[in-house]
Each structure stands twice: as structure tokens, then as C-alpha cells.
C-alpha positions, 0 to 999 in steps of 0.5 A: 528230303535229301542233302545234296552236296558236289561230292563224291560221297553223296554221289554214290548215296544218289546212285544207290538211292536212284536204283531204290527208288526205280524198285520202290516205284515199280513195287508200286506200279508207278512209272519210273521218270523224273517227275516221280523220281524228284517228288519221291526224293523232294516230296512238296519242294519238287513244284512243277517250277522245280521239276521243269527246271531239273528236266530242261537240264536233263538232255539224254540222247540229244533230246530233252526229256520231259518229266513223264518219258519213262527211263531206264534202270540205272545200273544197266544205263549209267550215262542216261542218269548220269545227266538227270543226276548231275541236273537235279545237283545242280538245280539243288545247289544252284550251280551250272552244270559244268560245276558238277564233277562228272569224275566224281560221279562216275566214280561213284557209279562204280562204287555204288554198282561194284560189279558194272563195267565204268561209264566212260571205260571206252574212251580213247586216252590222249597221249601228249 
């Protein structure tokens, strides 16, 4: 079982521990998807009530992603797990999506893959 708590520092913890858990699962030859994400981390407390409630707030590509779809690694696509991430904080705390500070956990992308380029690193600045 994990503390989840909205900052930043247990941001970096969950993009680190997302990253373990893909190579864990592969060392294992289990699928990398929510389902098995949420009850690696959760263990008995990652019901199907609980898994559901995290993948109805995960949308990826304007899709909803169901618990079994198979994702991509972290490190090489951020803003796919960006959303999983802030789902399951959310879900965790019991607090909306928009509660979830995105800066923070885009920081803490960054901190936790030093060596990968920002998530939102294209985006235009609006000058007032």
C-alpha cells in the first residue's frame, strides 16, 4: 500500500514507481495496464469497484480506457500516464480531477526522468 497525497514530492515517488512497476510486470510477463498497475500498488483494496472508478477518469487519446488496454512505457509517453496518474490521486483522495495540480506532476516528470524532454515543452506562452 502507497500514501498518496496532491504533491509534488509524491508525484516524482508515483512516476518512479510507475516506471518500476512496467519492468516488474514485464519480468513477469503480465500485461502492463491499469488493472495490474492498481493492484500491484493496492493490493486487496484495488476492487473492481475501485479499478472502474480510476479508469472512468482515465481518458487517453479522447477514449476511455478500460483496465485491461496495455499502455505504453512512462518515460517515453509522459501525457498518457499523466492522466492515469492524476486519476488514481484523485480517486485516492477523493478529490476531482481538476484538484490534482498538473504543474506539479509535470514537474515531477521531469524530476523523476531528468534526461527526458518536459511534457508540456511545445506549448505556446501567452503574452499579455
Amino acid at each position: 500500500m502507497i500514501d498518496i497525497q496532491n504533491t509534488q514530492e509524491c508525484f516524482v515517488q508515483l512516476w518512479l514507481r510507475l516506471e518500476r512497476t512496467r519492468r516488474l510486470l514485464g519480468g513477469q510477463y503480465k500485461r502492463f495496464c491499469i488493472r495490474r498497475i492498481l493492484q500491484s500498488w493496492f493490493g486487496t483494496k484495488a476492487t473492481d469497484d475501485f479499478i472502474w472508478e480510476v479508469c472512468s477518469k482515465t481518458v487517453i487519446d479522447d477514449e476511455q480506457v478500460c483496465g485491461w488496454d496495455i499502455l505504453p512505457p512512462p518515460k517515453l509517453f509522459p501525457r498518457k500516464h499523466r492522466e492515469l496518474l492524476r486519476a488514481i490521486v484523485s480517486v485516492t483522495l477523493g478529490i476531482g480531477m481538476r484538484k490534482v495540480s498538473l504543474k506539479e506532476l509535470d514537474k515531477a516528470y521531469k524530476m523523476a526522468f531528468p534526461g527526458s524532454t518536459g511534457i508540456n515543452v511545445n506549448k505556446k506562452k501567452i503574452e499579455s
